[in-house]
N, C-alpha and C positions, 0 to 999 in steps of 0.2 A: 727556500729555493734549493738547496743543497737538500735538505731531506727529501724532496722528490725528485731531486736530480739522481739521488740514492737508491728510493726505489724502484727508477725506473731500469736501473742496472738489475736489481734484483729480481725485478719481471721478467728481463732476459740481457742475461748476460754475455750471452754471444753477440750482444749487437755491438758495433764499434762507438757506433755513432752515440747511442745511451753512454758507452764510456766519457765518450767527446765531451757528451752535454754536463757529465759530474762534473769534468776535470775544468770544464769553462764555468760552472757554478764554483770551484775552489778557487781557480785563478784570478776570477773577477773580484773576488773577496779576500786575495793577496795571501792565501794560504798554498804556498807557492809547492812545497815537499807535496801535499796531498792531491795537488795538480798535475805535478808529473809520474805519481803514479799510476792517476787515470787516464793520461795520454798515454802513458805505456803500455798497459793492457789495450788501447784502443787502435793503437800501432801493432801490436802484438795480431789484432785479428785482420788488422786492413794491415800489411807492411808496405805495399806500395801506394799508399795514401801520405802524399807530404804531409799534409795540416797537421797531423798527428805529432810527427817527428819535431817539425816547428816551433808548434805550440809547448809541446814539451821543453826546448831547447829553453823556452821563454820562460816558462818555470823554473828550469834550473839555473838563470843565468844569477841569483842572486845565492844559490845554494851549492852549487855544483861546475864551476867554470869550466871546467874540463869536460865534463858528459856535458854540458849545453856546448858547445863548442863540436862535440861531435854530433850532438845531436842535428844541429845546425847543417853540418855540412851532407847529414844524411839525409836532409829535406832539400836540398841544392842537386841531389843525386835524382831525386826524384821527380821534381818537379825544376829543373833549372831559370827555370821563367819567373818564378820568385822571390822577389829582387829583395825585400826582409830578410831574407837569409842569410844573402851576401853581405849585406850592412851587419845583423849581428854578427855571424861569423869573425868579419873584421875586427867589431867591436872587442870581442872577446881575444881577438890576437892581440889587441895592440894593449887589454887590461894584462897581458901576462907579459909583453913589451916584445913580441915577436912583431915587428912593425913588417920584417918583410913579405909577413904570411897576410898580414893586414891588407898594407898592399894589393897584393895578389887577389884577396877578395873584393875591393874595390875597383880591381881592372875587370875583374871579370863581371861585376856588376853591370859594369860601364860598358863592355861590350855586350853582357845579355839584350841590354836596352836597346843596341842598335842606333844605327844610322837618323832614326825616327825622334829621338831622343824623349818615349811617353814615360808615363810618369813624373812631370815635373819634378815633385818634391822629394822622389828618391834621385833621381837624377843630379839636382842639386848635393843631396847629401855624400851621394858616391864621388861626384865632381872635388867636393868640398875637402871631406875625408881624407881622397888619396891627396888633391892637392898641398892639402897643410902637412903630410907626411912627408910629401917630395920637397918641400920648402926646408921642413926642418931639416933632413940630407943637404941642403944647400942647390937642389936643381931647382933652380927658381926661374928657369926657360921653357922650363915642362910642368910646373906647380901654375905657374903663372895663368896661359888660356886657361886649363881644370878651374882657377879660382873665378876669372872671371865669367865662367858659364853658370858656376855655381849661383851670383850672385843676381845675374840676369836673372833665374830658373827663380831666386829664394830674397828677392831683394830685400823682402821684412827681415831677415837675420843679422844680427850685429855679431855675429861669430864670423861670419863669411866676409862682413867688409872689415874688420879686426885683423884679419889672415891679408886679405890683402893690402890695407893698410903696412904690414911690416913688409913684405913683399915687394912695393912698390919704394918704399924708402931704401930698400938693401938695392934693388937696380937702378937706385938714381934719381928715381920721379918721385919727387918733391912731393908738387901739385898735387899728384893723382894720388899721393900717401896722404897727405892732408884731407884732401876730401875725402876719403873712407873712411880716415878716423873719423871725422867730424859726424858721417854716417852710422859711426858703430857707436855713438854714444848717445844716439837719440833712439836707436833701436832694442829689442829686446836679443840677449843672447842667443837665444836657445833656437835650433833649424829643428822643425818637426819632418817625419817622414811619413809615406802612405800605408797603413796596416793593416788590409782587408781582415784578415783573420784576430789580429787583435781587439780593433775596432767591435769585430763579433762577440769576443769574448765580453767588453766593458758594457756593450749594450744590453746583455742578460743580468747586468746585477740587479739583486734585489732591492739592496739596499742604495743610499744615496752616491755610493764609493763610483758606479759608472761612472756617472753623467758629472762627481765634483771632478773624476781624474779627465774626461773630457772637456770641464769646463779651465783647468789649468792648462790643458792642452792646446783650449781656443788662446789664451791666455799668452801662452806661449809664443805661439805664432801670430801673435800682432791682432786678433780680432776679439778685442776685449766684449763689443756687442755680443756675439757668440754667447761668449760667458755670460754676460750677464743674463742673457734669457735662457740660459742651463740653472743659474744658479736661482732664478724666481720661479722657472720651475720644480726645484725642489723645496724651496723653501714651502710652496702651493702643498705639497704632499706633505711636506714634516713644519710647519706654522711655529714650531714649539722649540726648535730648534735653535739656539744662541750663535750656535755657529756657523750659521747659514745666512744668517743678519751679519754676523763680522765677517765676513767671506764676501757679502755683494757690496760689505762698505768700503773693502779694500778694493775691489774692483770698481767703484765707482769713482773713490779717489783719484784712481790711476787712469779715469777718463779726465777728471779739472772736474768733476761733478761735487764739491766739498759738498755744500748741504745736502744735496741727495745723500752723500756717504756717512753726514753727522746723523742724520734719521735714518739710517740702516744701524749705525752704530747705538743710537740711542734704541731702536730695539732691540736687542741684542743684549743690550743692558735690563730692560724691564725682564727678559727673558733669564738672564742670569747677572744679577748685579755684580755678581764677581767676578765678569769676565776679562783677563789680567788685562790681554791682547786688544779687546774693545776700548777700554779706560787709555793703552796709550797710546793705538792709535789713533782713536779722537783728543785724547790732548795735543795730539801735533798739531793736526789743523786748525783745534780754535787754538793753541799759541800762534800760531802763525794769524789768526785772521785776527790777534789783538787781545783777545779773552784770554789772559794770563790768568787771573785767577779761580777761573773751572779749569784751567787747563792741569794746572798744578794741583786741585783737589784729587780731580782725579789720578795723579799722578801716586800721590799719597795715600790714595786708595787702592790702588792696584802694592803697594809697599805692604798695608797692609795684611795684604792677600799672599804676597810673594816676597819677604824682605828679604831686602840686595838685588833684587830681580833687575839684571843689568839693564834692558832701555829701560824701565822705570826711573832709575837713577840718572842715567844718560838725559832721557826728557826732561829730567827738572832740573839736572844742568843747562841747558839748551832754550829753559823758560827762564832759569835767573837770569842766562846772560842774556837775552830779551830785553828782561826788565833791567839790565844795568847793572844788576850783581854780579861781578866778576868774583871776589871773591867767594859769595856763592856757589857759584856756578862751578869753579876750581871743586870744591869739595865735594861735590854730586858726580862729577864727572871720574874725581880720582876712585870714588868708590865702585863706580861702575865699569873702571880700569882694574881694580882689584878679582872684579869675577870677571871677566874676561881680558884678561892682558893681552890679546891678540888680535884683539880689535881694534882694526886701521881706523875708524869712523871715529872714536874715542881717544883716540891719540893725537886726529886730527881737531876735534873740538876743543881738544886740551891748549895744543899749539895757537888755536886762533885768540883762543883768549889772552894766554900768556903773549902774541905779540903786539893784542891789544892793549896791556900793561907795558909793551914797552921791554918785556922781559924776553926777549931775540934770541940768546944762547941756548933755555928752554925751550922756546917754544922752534925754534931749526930743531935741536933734539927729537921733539916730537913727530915735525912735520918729518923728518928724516923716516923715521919708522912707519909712519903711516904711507911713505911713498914705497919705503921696500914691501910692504906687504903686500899692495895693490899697485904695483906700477903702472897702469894701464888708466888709473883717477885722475884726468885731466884737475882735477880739482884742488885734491889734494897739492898735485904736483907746481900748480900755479902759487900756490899757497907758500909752499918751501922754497921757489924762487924770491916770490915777493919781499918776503922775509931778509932772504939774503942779500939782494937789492936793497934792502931798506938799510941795511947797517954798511954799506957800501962793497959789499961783494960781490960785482959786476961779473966777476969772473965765474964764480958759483953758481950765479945766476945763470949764464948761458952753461956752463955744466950741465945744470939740470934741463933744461929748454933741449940742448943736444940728446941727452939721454932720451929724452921723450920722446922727440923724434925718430928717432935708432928706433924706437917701440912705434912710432906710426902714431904717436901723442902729440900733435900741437898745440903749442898754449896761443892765447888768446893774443890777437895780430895788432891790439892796441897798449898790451903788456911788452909786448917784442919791441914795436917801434919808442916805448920809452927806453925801453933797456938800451935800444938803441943809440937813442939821444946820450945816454949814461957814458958807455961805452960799446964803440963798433964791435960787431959781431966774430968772434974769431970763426974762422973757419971749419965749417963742419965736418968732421973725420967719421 
């Protein structure tokens, strides 16, 4: 695609549009420099052509934050009605921590859209945006409606009710804090936005890069279906691919589809037996469905492939303590703490074990790290109370319970009301 997107420039290079179509054949295949130098000659011959300037900006945003940043706002000049602009723009204000220029680019988002409020899902994002900006300044009077229209416009986002979960806990409301979190943690993070012209650029690739970056994009926004029938359709054109098999088994997992996901997995394996990613995420599922010992083969076979390979190690911790090996499980687990010591997930496994030994000083230790890392782990968090509760630190216990609410985290209403029974609730500050 790129070689005739080449020649076609060299058939005639006064055309802009021939530039366009190079720089969407680089872009779409994430050759981001060779991109914006085809939007520039292509802006160079249309100058009042936004897409040009845009698309450019978009290229430069991982190469050049400053020229996409200007670039940005000279397709805002041009074309003001394209409200991508305004979102990057922002974006790139607030990567160099110019929050009030951010700001500003999300008001004036907000007001391009109009009284009409189209475009939902940028609407949501500029909503969102400025809201979580005005929260962090502390205007949480005016952050406040911004969140709550966001979340109307984008309810599949657990960033949007995460934002107002702390929101709603700093003015007092409880209730309305708890049920956001409760919302943000059965959601996905990530608020996608509308991108005509990027859209255009993914849907020229040649290769499978479009349609997987679309299918993590459905992915993203809560319609895992989507994905799925992106990603069978490339598997249909590339059959031989390993990683097209591991890609719909995760996505199938992530419907409650196990078996569907172990037979995507298990081809993916006849396809490339050493596929590290395949071997462990199909050993989670069959440990979890019982099958400990395929689970663990394979586990030991992806070591093979990758020794120390941290979830490798991680899974066959998480299979001994299964089967009952703790002190197994201890030793897989610390070795998979050795290459990555900054993972909360492994710190947390660690602690469960250790407080199912009874051994409470480490495993509070642990659970402690794993909740500074990710504050936001109801999981985790319940974990490090219980703990402390268990050895009779009642006090600690709501500590941690209050801290999490301050975050819009509520732990589970049947863990509180024993705490309760333990000891009454101090007062929440």
């Amino acid at each position: 695609m790129i070689g005739r997107a080449r020649a076609g420039v060299l058939d005639d290079p006064g055309s802009p549009d021939r530039w366009a179509a190079l720089g969407a054949a680089f872009l779409a295949h994430e050759l981001h420099s060779e991109a914006a130098t085809a939007y520039a000659a292509a802006g160079a011959l249309a100058e009042d052509d936004y897409r040009f300037s845009y698309l450019r900006a978009r290229s430069l945003w991982r190469v050049d934050s400053g020229q996409a940043e200007a670039a940005a706002l000279e397709a805002t000049g041009l074309n003001p009605g394209y409200i991508p602009a305004y979102l990057l723009a922002g974006q790139l204000a607030e990567d160099r921590a110019d929050l009030e220029a951010a700001k500003g680019h999300y008001r004036t988002a907000l007001d391009r859209l109009g009284a009409t409020r189209a475009a939902p899902a940028n609407t949501a994002a500029a909503s969102f945006r400025l809201g979580r900006l005005l929260a962090g300044d502390g205007y949480l009077e005016e952050a406040l409606p911004l969140l709550e229209q966001a979340e109307a416009l984008a309810p599949e986002s657990g960033a949007i009710a995460a934002a107002l979960a702390r929101v709603y806990r700093r003015t007092g409301d409880g209730s309305r804090a708890r049920a956001a979190a409760e919302r943000a943690r059965s959601l996905e993070h990530d608020l996608m936005i509308s991108d005509p012209l990027m859209d255009a650029v993914n849907n020229v690739a040649a290769s499978v890069i479009g349609k997987e970056r679309r299918a993590f994009a459905a992915e993203g926004a809560g319609r895992p279906e989507v994905a799925e029938r992106l990603l069978r359709e490339m598997i249909r054109s590339r059959p031989d691919a390993a990683d097209l098999y591991y890609n719909l088994g995760n996505n199938l997992s992530r419907q409650g589809r196990n078996p569907e996901a172990l037979a995507a997995w298990a081809t993916a394996l006849e396809k490339n037996p050493d596929h590290v990613s395949a071997l462990i995420n199909s050993s989670i599922v069959l440990a979890q469905s019982g099958n400990l010992d395929e689970a663990e083969r394979r586990c030991l076979h992806a070591l093979e492939v990758q020794p120390n390979h941290p979830g490798a190690l991680s899974s066959l911790g998480s299979i001994a303590a299964l089967g009952g090996r703790r002190t197994e499980a201890l030793r897989w687990f610390r070795r998979a703490l050795e290459q990555e010591p900054e993972r909360a997930g492994t710190h947390d496994s660690i602690a469960q074990v250790l407080a199912a030994n009874r051994q409470f000083a480490d495993a509070i230790r642990h659970f402690r790290i794993a909740v500074a890392k990710e504050p936001f782990r109801g999981d985790y968090r319940l974990g490090l109370a219980a703990t402390l509760a268990s050895t009779g630190d009642f006090e600690g216990a709501w500590e941690v319970a209050h801290e999490g609410r301050r975050l819009g985290v509520e732990l589970p209403a049947d863990f509180l009301g024993m705490l309760r029974q333990a000891m009454p609730e101090p007062a929440f500050r």
